[in-house]
N, C-alpha and C positions, 0 to 999 in steps of 0.2 A: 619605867625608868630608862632613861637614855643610856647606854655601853657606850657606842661609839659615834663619831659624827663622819661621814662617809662623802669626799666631797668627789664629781667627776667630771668633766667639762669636756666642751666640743665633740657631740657624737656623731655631728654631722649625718644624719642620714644613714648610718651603721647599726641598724638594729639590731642584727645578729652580736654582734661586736658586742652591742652594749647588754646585751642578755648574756652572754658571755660572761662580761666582767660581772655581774650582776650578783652569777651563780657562784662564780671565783671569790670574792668577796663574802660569799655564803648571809645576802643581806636579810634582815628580819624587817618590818617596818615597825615592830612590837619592841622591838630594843634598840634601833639605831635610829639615828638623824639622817635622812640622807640631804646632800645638797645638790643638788645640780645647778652650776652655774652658765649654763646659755650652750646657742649654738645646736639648735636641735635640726637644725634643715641643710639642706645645699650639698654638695660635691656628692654626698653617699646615694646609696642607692634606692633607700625606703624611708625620707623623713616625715614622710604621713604617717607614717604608722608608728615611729618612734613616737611623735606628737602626741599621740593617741593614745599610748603607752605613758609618757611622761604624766598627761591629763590623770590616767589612772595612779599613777604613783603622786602623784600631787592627796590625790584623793583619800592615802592610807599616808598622807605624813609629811609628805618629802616639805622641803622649801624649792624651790623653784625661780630661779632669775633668769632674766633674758641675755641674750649677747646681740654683738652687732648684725648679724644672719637672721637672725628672728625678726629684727627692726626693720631692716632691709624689704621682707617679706609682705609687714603691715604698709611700711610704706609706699611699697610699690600696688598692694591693694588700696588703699587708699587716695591714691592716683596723685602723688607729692610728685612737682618736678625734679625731672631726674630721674625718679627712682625705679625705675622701671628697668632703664639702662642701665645703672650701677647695682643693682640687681640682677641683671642677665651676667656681668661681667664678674661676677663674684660667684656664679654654680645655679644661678635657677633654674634653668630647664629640666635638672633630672628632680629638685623638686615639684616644677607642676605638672611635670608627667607620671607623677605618682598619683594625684590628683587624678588625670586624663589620659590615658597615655594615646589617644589621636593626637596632642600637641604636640607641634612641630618648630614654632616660634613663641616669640614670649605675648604668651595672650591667658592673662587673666582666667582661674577657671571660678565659672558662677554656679557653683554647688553650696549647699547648707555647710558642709562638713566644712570646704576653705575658709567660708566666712567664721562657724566657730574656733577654728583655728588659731585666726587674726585675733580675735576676740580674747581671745584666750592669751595669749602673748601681751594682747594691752593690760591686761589684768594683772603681769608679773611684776617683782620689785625689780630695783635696779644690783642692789646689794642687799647684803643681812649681816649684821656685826651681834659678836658676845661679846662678852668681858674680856676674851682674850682675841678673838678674828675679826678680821673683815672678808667678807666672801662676796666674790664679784667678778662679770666677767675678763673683761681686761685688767682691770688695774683702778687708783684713783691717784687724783692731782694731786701731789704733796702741798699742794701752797695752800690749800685752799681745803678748811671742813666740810666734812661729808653733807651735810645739808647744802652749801652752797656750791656744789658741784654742778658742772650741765651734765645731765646724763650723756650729753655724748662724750665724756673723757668716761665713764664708767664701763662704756662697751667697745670703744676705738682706742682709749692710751696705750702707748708704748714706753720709748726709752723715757720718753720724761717723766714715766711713772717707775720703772724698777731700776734704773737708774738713778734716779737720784729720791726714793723714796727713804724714811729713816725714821719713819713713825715707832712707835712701844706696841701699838698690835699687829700682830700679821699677819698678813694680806695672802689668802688662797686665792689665786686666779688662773683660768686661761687664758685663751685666745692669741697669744705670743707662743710658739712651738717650741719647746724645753730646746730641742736643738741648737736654735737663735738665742738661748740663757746660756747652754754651756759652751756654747761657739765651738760646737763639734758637729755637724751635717748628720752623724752617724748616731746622736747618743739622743735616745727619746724619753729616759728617764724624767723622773719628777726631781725639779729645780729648786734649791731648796739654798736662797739667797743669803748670804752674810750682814744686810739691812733688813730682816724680818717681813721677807717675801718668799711665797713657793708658789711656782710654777707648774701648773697639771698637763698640759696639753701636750700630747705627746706626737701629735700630727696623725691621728688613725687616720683619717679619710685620705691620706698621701703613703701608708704603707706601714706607717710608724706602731705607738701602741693608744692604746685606752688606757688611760692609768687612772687608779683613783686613790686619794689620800684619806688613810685612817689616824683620824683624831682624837687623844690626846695623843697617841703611842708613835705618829709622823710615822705608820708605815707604810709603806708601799704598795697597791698590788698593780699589776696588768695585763692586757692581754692583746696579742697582737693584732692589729686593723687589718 
């Protein structure tokens, strides 16, 4: 039986961080829900091995969504124009030299493990909704039901989603830094909107915190990036 629903988001490459929060949370996979919503590669220092780690927690339970970093990632293996370059400019390099560490530029690494990686990421949902949530990484379009969304407002909205969002269920996301919700540079807490939004991202891989939200009871925990 489910206790709690555990949601965390943007680990960016913070393993330690995120086994940290992990242990702080004191999670069970036998009694909680965990959610991860996206964001497992780029700016930190080990997101091979977080991957690796998530794959494993996928395995005893979790739910698992993707964010725009993850997408980034496929797409630039998959050789989509562009993306290779808006992928370097967004933290790739200390992901594929986790992969290789002889790379030096942005060059593709051709091992088993990258490829199931990718693979593995194609294989995630975009969102997952209860009765009472929507979980997901950035946000979703008010105008517009969840089925007829382009997945790319599911992993890139901003203001035009917690801004002007006003749905009856709500909306756990990252990908937007709780700092940029309470328009305080300084305050990394979990964002916790007046229109039936909360905001997890607390900007670990920039110095901030991990935070993750426990559901019904909207508590808190975190731990410093």
């Amino acid at each position: 039986m489910t206790e709690r629903i555990l949601a965390i988001s943007d680990i960016h490459g913070k393993e330690d961080t995120f086994n940290e929060l992990l242990d702080h949370i004191d999670y069970n996979p036998a009694q909680d829900q965990l959610i991860l919503l996206g964001d497992y590669v780029d700016r930190g220092p080990n997101s091979r091995a977080v991957l690796n780690q998530v794959i494993r927690l996928q395995a005893e339970g979790a739910i698992v969504l993707r964010g725009n970093h993850d997408n980034m990632m496929v797409a630039a293996y998959r050789d989509e124009p562009g993306a290779l370059e808006q992928w370097e400019y967004n933290g790739a390099i200390h992901t594929l030299q986790n992969y290789d560490p002889t790379i030096e530029t942005m060059t593709i690494p051709q091992t088993e493990e990258f490829r199931q990686h990718v693979e593995f990421i194609e294989s995630l949902d975009y969102y997952h909704e209860t009765p009472d949530y929507i979980f997901v990484h950035a946000g979703v379009n008010p105008a517009l039901p969840l089925e007829d969304t382009d997945p790319f407002d599911f992993v890139w909205i901003r203001e035009a989603f917690f801004r002007e969002y006003s749905g009856d269920k709500t909306v756990i996301f990252g990908h937007t830094p709780t700092p940029l919700l309470h328009d305080d540079q300084h305050e990394h807490s979990i964002y916790f909107g007046t229109n039936n939004i909360i905001g997890i991202d607390g900007a670990a891989v920039y110095g901030g915190y991990l935070n993750c939200l426990e559901l019904p009871s909207k508590h808190a925990f975190s731990v410093k990036g």
